[in-house]
N, C-alpha and C positions, 0 to 999 in steps of 0.2 A: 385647825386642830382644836380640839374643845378641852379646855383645860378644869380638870375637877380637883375638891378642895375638900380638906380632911376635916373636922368640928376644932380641932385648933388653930389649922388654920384663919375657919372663916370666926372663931370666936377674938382671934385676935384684929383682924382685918378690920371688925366689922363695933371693934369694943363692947364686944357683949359679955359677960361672964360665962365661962366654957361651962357650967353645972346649969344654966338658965336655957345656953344656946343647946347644950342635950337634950333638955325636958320638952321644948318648944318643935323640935325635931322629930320626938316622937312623938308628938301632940298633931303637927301636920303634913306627915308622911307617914307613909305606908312602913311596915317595918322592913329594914332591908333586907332583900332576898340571900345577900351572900352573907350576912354576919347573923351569929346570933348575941345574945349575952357574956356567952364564953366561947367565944369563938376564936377570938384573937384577933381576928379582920376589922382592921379600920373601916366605918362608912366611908364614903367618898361623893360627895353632892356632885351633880351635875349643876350648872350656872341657874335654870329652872329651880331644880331644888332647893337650893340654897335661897334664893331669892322669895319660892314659897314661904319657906320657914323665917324669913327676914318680916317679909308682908305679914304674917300671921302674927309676927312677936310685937312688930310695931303696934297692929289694931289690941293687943292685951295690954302692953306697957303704955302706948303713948296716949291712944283713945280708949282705954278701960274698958275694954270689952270682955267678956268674961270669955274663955277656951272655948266652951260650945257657940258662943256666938259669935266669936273668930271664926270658927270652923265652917259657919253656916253663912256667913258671909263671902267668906271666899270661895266657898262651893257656888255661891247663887250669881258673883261675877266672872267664875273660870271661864266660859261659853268672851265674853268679853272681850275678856283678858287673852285670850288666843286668837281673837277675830279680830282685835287691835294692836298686834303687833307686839304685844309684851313679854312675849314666849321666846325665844334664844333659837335662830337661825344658823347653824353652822357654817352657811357660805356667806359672808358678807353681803349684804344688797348693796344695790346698785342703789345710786341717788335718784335714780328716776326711774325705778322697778316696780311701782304703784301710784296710783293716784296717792299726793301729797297727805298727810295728816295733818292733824290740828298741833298745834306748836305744844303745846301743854294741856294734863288732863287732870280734871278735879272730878273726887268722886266723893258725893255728901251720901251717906248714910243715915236714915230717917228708920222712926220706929214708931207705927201706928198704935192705935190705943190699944190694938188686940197683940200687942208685943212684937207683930209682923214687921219684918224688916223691908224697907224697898229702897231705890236711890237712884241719884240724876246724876247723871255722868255729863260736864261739862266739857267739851273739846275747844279749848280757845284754838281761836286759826289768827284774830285780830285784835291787837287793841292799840290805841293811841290815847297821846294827851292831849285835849282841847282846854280852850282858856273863853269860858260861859261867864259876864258879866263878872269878871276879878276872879273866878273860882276856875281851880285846875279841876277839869272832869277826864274819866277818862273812862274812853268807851271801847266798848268789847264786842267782837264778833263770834261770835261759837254757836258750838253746834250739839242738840241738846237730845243727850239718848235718858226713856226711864225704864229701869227692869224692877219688875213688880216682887214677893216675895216670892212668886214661883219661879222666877228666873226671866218670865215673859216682857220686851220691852212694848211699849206704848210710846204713841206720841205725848202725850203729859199725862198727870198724875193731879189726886185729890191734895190739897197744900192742907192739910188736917191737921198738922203737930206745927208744935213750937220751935223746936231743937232739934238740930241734927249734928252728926258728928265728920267731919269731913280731910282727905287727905289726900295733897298732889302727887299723884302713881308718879308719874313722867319726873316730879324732881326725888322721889323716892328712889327709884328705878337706875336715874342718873346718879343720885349720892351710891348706892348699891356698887355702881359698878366701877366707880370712881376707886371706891374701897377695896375693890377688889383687881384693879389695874387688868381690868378686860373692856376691850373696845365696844363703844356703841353702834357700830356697823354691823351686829347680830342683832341689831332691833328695829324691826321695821316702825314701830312708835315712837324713833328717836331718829327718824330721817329727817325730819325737818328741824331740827336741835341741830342736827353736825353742818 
């Protein structure tokens, strides 16, 4: 059963201020079809929705993105973000319902000189610690997707800028739903976490 949550709810859940978590709501989502202004009807997010409008508030609040480039970034990895599991399955998967994922997923957001956004999505599948001549190193196995500003992935990408701005979907995703006391068995992204 899919359990949906009302803007006080998830603004308490989730410690965002209920006047911040409205305005971000309608910033990215569609307006809801059964309420209007004065309607009376509470929204009600579906676990997807809320979780959009979480993604969206974080890249404004925590990595200073300005709302349109919230917006334009989350449009350019939706294609992704549904083809990697981060979308809310109502049947619970099975542990062995797909070839495995990557254990955790980092996504750096890069902005070329012409303001164009692109980014590398890291899949870590491995890492360990080695001890290299007195020095702890520690090495990583992952698997490395880049979607260009059109949304097109490539095998790599031009290293042209200096900075980028970067955030772990997979522990975002997990703090998300921790908060929200809904199980990670609706994620196929979070199979190899449980």
């Amino acid at each position: 059963m899919i359990k949906y949550f009302t803007n006080r709810e998830l603004s308490q859940k989730l410690e965002i201020k209920l006047a911040k978590w409205k305005r971000w709501s309608r910033e990215f989502l569609l307006p809801d079809p059964l309420g209007g202004l004065q309607s009376g009807y509470a929204r009600h997010y579906h676990p997807d929705e809320a979780f959009r409008v979480y993604l969206g508030g974080c890249l404004v609040a925590e990595l200073k993105f300005s709302i349109p480039e919230a917006k334009r970034i989350m449009s350019d990895l939706e294609t992704w973000l549904e083809k990697n599991g981060f979308r809310f399955n109502a049947d619970p998967l099975e542990k062995q319902s797909a070839p495995e994922p990557a254990k955790r997923y980092l996504i750096r957001v890069f902005r070329n000189k012409n303001q164009m956004f692109w980014y590398e999505i890291r899949g870590i599948i491995a890492d360990e610690k080695q001890i290299y001549r007195n020095i702890e190193l520690n090495t990583e196995l992952y698997e490395k997707t880049i979607i260009d500003y059109s949304g097109v992935q490539h095998d790599d990408s031009d290293s042209d800028v200096n900075y980028y701005k970067g955030v772990n979907i997979t522990h975002l995703l997990i703090n998300f739903l921790k908060r929200l006391d809904l199980s990670m068995t609706h994620y196929h992204a979070l199979s190899a976490v449980r």
